[in-house]
C-alpha positions in Angstrom: 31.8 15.6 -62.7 31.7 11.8 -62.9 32.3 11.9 -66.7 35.2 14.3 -66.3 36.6 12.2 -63.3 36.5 15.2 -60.9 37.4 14.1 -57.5 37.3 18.0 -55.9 35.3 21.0 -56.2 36.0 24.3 -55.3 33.0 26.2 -54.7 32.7 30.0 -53.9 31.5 31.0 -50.5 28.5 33.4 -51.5 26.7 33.4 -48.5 23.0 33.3 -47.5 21.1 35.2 -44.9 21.9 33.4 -41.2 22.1 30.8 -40.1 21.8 29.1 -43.6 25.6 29.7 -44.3 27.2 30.1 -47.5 27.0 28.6 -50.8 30.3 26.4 -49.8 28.0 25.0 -46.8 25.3 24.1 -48.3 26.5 21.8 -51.0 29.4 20.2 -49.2 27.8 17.3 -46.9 25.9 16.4 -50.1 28.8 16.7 -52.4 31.0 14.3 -50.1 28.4 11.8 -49.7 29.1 11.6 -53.5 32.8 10.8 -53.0 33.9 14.5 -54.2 36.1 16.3 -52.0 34.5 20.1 -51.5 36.6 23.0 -50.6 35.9 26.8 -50.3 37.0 30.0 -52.4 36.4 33.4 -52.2 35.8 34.2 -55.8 35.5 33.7 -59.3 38.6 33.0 -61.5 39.7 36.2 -61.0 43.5 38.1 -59.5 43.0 37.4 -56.3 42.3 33.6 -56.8 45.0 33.3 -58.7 47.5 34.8 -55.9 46.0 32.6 -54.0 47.8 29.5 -56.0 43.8 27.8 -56.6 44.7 25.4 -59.6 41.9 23.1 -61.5 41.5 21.1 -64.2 37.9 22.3 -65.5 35.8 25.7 -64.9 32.3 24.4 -64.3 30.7 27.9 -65.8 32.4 27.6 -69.3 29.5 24.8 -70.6 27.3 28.2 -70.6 29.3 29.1 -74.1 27.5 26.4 -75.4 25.2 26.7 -78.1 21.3 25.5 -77.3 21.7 25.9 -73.8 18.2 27.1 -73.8 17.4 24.0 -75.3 19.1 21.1 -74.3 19.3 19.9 -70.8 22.3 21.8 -68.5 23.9 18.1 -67.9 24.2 17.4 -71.9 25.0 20.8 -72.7 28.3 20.2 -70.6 29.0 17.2 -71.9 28.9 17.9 -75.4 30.8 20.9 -74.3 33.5 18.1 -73.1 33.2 16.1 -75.7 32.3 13.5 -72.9 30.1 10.2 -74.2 27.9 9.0 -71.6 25.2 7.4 -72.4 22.9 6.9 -69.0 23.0 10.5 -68.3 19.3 10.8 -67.6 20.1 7.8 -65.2 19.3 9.4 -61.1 23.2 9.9 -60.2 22.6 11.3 -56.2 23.3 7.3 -54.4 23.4 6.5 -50.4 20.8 9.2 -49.7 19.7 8.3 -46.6 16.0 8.0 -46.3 12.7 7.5 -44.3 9.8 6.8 -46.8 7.0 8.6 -45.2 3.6 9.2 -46.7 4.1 13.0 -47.4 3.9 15.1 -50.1 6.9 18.6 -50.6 6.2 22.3 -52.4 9.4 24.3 -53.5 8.6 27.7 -55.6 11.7 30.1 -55.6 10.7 33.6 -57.7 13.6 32.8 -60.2 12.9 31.0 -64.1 8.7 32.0 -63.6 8.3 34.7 -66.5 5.1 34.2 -68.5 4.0 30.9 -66.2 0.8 30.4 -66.4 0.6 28.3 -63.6 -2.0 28.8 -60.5 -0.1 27.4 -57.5 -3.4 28.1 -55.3 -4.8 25.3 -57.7 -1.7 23.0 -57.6 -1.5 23.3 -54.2 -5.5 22.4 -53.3 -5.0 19.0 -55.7 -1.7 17.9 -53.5 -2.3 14.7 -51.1 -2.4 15.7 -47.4 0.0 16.0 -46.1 2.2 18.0 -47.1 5.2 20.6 -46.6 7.4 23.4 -48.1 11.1 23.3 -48.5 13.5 26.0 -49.3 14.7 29.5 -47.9 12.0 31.7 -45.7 11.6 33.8 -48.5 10.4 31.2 -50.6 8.0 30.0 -47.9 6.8 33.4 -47.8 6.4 34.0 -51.4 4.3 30.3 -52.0 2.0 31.3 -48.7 1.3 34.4 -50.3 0.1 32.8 -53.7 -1.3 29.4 -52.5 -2.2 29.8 -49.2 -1.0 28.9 -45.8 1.8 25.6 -45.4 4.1 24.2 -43.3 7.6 24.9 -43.7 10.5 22.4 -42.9 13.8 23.9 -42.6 16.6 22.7 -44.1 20.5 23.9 -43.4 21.5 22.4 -46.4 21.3 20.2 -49.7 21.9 16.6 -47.7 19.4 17.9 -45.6 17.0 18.5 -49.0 17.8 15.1 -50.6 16.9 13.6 -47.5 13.0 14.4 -47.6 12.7 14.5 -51.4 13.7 10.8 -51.2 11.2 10.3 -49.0 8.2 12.0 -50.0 5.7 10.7 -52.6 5.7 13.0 -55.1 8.0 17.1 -55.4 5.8 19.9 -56.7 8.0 22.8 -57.6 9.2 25.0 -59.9 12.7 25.4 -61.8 15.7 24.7 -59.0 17.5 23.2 -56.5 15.0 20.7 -55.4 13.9 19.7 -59.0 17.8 18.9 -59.3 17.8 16.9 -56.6 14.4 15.1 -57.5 15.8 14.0 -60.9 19.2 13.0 -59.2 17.2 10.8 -56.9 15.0 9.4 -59.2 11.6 11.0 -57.5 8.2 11.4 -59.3 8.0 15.5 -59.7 5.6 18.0 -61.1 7.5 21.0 -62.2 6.2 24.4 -63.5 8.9 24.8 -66.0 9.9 28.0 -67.7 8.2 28.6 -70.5 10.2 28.8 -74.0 12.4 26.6 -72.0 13.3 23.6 -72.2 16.7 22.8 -70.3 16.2 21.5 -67.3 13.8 18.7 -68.7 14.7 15.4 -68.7 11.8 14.0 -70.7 11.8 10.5 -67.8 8.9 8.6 -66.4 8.4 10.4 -63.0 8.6 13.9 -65.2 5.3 15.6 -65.5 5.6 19.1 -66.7 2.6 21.8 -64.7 2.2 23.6 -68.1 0.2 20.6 -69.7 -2.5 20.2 -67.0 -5.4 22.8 -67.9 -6.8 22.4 -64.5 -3.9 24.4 -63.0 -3.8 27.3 -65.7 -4.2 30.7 -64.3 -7.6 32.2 -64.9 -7.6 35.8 -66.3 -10.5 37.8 -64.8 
C-alpha cells in the first residue's frame, strides 16, 4: 500500500464469533497506526457496493491473477502485479509498535495452509523456552492444546493488540498467518511450519527459520 501510495482502505466487515468483532475491527487500530485511514464495507465489489457510491483506486484481491503466486512471496506478487519497483521490500514495514520486551516466548497454529505437514507441534512445543503463550482465536487455542498439550492463552481483540506481544517476545512459533505476517513486518525471529509445496509467504531473512528443516520436529509414523 506504501508503494501504490494508498492512504485508505476499505475493508469488508466479515465478522468473527463475539466479542472479537469483524474483520473491519480487527485490522483498523493497526492499520491507522500505519498512517492509513480504514473504513468499513459490506461487501465485495459487487451491485450493492456500487449503489453505495464506494470508489477506489486499486482492488487489493486482483494481485491473485498473478502468475507464481504459489511461488513468490504474496508482497512481490502484488508488486510485480503493479509494475511497482521497490527494492527493500523484505525490509520489516509495521513502525511505532508499541512494546514491552519481556522474556517470553508466543505459539500461533490456525488449521488453515497445514496439508501434508509433517510437523509434530507436541515436539516444537516441549523445545520452546519457558515461558511461554498462545495467541489467536479460541479455536485455535483449542486445536494447539489438543496436539501439543496444555498452554496459556492471551487474548487479543485485535491485530494492534497482536503486534504488541510479537514485538515483545523472543522468538514466534507458528504456522502460515496472521501472526507470521506480523512477525516479518516487525522484524521478529520466527519459526514457521510452512505449507509444504509452498513457498509464498517466505521471505528467505535472517530471523526466518522454516519447521520443515529441523528433523527433531518431524512427525513419527507408528
Amino acid at each position: 500500500m506504501r508503494a501504490l501510495g494508498v492512504t485508505t482502505l476499505y475493508v469488508k466487515e466479515n465478522y468473527y464469533p463475539e466479542p472479537f468483532g469483524s474483520m473491519y475491527t480487527a485490522v483498523k487500530p493497526l492499520l491507522e497506526l500505519q498512517s492509513i485511514e480504514c473504513l468499513p464495507t459490506k461487501g465485495g465489489l459487487d451491485f450493492e457496493v456500487y449503489e453505495a457510491g464506494l470508489q477506489f483506486d486499486y482492488d487489493l484481491d486482483k494481485w491473485r491473477h498473478e502468475r507464481g503466486r504459489g511461488r513468490n512471496h504474496i508482497m512481490f506478487s502484488m508488486l510485480t502485479h503493479w509494475r511497482r519497483f521497490y527494492r527493500d521490500w523484505r525490509r520489516p514495514w509495521l513502525h511505532n509498535i508499541p512494546v514491552t520486551q519481556g522474556d517470553y516466548s508466543l505459539c500461533f497454529l490456525t488449521w488453515r495452509w497445514r496439508d501434508g505437514s509433517r510437523v509434530d507441534w507436541k515436539k516444537v512445543y516441549a523445545s520452546i523456552p519457558r515461558p511461554v503463550y498462545f495467541i489467536g482465536l479460541p479455536e485455535d487455542h483449542e486445536l494447539f492444546e489438543r496436539e501439543a498439550g496444555q498452554i496459556e492463552w492471551v487474548t487479543t481483540m485485535d491485530l494492534l493488540e497482536m503486534a504488541k506481544l510479537i514485538a515483545g517476545c523472543r522468538a514466534l512459533y507458528c504456522n502460515q498467518g496472521v501472526a507470521l505476517v506480523l512477525a516479518q513486518g516487525l522484524g521478529k525471529e520466527y519459526y514457521c511450519a510452512f505449507k509444504p509445496g509452498k513457498t509464498n509467504t517466505m521471505m528467505r531473512t535472517p530471523n526466518e527459520h522454516d519447521l520443515n528443516q529441523y528433523k527433531q520436529y518431524e512427525k513419527t509414523d507408528h
